[in-house]
C-alpha positions in Angstrom: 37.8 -5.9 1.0 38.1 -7.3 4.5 34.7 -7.9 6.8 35.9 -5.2 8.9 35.7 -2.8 5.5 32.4 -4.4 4.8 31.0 -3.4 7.9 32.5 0.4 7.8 31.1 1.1 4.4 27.5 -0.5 5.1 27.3 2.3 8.3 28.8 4.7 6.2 26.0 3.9 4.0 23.6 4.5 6.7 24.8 7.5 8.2 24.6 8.9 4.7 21.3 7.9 4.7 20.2 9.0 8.2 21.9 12.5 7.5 19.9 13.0 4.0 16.5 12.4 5.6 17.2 14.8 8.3 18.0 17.3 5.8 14.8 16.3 4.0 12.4 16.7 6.9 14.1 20.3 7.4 13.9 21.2 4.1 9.9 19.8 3.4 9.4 22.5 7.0 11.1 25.3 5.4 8.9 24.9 2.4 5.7 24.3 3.6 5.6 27.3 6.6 3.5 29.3 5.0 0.9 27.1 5.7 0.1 27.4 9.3 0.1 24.0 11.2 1.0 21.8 7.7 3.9 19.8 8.1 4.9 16.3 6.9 7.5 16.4 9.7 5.1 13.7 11.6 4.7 11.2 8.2 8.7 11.0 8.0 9.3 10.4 11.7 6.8 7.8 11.7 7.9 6.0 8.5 11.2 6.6 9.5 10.3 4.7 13.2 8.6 2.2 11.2 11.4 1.1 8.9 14.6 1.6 11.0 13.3 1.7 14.9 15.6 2.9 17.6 18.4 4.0 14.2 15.3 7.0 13.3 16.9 9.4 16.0 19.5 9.9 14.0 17.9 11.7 11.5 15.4 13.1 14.1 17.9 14.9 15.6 19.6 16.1 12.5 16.5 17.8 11.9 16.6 19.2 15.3 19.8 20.3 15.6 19.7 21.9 11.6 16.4 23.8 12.8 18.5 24.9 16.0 21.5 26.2 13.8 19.3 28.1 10.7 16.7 29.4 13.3 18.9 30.2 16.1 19.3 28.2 19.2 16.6 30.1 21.7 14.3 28.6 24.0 11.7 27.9 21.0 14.2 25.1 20.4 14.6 23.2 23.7 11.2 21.6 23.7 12.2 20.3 20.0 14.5 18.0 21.8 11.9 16.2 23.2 8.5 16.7 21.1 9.8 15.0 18.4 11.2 12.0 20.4 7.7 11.5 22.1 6.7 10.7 18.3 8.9 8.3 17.9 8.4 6.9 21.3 4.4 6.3 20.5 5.6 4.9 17.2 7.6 2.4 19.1 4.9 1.0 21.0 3.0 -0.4 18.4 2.6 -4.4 18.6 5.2 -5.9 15.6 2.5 -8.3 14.9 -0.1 -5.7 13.8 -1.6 -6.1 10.1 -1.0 -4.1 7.8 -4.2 -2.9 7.1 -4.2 -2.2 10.5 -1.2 -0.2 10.4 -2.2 2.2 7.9 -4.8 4.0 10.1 -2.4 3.3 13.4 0.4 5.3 12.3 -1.7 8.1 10.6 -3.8 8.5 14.2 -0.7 8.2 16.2 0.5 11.3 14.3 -2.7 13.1 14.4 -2.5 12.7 18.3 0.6 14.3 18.6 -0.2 17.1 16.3 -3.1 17.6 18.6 -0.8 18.0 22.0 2.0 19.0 20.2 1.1 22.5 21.8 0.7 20.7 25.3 4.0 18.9 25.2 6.0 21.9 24.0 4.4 24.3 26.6 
């Protein structure tokens, strides 16, 4: 196998990836709307941010663009192009050099926070 091949299979490997945890976060939504306001849509955007950075819009928006095509693609879904981006965007802004005890109530209150104006931003 040449580099070049090398380099085609490893973001095959990721797009793969990207595309399972999209479907994933759609999935864990479908399951769990019979709870009202219960979704771990926020944990796997924010672990995703943590892990892969600016790569985690890929399977952001394969979540988006799934919920558009099973749920229709009305104006409920045009504030779903940007909600869950301002997640990520918050995610982004923490320091690198944070501990990770530190970490472990950051993320969960960054998360929290946008659950809280999630109703704000999509208005």
């Amino acid at each position: 196998m040449n580099p070049r091949q090398k380099n085609y299979s490893r973001y095959l490997k990721q797009l793969c990836v990207f595309a399972m945890f999209g479907v994933i976060m759609f999935i864990s939504k479908k399951l769990m709307e019979f709870l009202p306001n219960f979704h771990l849509l926020g944990m796997f955007i924010v672990s995703l941010t943590a892990v892969y950075k600016k790569k985690a819009l890929i399977p952001i928006y394969v979540y988006v663009m799934l919920d558009g095509l099973f749920g229709g693609f009305s104006l409920w879904w045009y504030p779903y192009l940007y909600v869950w981006t301002v997640l990520w965007g918050m995610t982004m802004l923490v320091p690198k050099k944070v501990p990770q005890k530190i970490l472990a109530f950051i993320y969960p209150t960054i998360s929290a926070l946008h659950g809280l104006f999630f109703g704000t931003l999509y208005a």
